[in-house]
N, C-alpha and C positions, 0 to 999 in steps of 0.2 A: 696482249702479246702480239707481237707482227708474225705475220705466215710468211714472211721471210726469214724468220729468226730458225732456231733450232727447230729439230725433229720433237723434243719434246713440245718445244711451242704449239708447234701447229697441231700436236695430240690435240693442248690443252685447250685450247681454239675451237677445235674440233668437237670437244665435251662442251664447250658453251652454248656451238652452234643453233639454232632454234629451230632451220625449218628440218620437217621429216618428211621431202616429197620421195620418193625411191632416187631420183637423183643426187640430193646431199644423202642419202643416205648410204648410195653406191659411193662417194666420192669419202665418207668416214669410214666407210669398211678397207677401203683401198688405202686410206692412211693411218689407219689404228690398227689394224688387222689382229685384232685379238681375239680368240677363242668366244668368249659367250657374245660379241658384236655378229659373227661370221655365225652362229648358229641360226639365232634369233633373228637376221638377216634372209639366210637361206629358207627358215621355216616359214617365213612370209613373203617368198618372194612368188610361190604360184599364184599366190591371191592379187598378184598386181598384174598378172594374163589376163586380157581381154580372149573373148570365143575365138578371133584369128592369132593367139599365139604373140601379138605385142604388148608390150609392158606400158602399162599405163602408170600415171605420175603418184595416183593416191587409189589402195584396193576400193574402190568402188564402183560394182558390175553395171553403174548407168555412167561412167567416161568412159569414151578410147582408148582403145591401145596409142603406143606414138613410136612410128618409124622410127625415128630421130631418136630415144630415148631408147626404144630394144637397141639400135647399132652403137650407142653411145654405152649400155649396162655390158653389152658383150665383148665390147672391144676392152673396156677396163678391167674385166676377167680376163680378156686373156692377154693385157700388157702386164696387169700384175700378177699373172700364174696364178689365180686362186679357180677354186674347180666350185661348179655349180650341179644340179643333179641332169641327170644324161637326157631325163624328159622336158625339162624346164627348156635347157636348150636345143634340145631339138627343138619344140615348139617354135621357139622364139627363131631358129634360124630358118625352119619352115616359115613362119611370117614374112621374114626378111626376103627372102629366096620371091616370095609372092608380089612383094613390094619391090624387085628388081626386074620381076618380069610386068611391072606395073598394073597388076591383078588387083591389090589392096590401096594400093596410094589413093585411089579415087574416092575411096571413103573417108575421106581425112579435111581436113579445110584447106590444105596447100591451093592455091590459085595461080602461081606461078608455074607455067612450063620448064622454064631455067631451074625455078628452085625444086619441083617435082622431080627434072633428070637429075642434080643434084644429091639430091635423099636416094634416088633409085640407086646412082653411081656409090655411093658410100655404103649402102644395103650392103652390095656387091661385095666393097676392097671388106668389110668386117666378115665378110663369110669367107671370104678367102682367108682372113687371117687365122679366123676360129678354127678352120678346117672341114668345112661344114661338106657335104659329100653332094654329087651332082649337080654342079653347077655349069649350065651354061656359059661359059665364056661369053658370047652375044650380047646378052643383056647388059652389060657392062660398055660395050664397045658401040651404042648409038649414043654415047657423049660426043659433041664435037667440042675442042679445047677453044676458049674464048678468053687472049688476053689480056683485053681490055677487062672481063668481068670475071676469071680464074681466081680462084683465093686457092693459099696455098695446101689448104686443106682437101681441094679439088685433087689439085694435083699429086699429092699424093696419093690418092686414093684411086687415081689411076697408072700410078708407078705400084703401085700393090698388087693390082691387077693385072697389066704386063709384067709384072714379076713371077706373078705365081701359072699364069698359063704360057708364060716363056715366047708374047710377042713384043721383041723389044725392036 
């Protein structure tokens, strides 16, 4: 079936699917959203924290956590309103918060500066969106905007953040 066809399609896509990293796994809970997927989901999802509080791809305590994938699991919780437990995310947005004020990033392989500010700038717009508490504004605002190399993801994610601390 095409994932462009029906909502059942894509369920049934979804039950084919093969791989089980925590990201198709986030991405079938978020389109099948049903009772025993969301349990068995949640009760495995502290096992995918790394000691700093990010979500690594497969529960195994010798990978990293990964920026990219904690802002990417929280941001799809909370586009799709589904609730995760209050410690899980705090961890994870404690991570995040770490990773904006570029504490954690340097443990990670990113070698890019561009792509470093990048992951740090989107940390940021996902903690603002969660609602995560104490946030620096600052952290957010050493992106300089680069037309030439802005993707539209960039920018949004600092209309999120001039939205939410109100410098527009």
């Amino acid at each position: 079936p095409s994932v462009l066809g029906s909502r059942e399609a894509l369920e049934e896509w979804m039950d084919d699917y093969p791989y089980q990293c925590l990201e198709q796994q986030t991405a079938r809970l978020v389109i099948k959203r049903d009772k025993g997927t969301l349990v068995k989901y949640l009760n495995t999802l502290p096992t995918h924290q790394d000691r700093n509080g990010l979500f690594r791809y497969y529960p195994n305590e010798s990978l990293p956590g990964s920026p990219v994938l904690t802002a990417h699991v929280l941001e799809m919780f909370y586009w799709s309103k589904l609730k995760m437990s209050d410690a899980v995310k705090m961890k994870a947005e404690q991570a995040l918060l770490r990773v904006a004020k570029g504490e954690l990033i340097a443990d990670y392989f990113w070698s890019s500066a561009a792509l470093k500010s990048r992951i740090k700038l989107h940390a940021l717009a996902v903690l603002y969106l969660t609602g995560a508490q104490s946030i620096p504004p600052q952290y957010g605002m050493t992106y300089k905007p680069n037309q030439a190399q802005d993707t539209l993801a960039t920018l949004l994610d600092k209309w999120i953040i001039l939205h939410h601390t109100n410098r527009h």
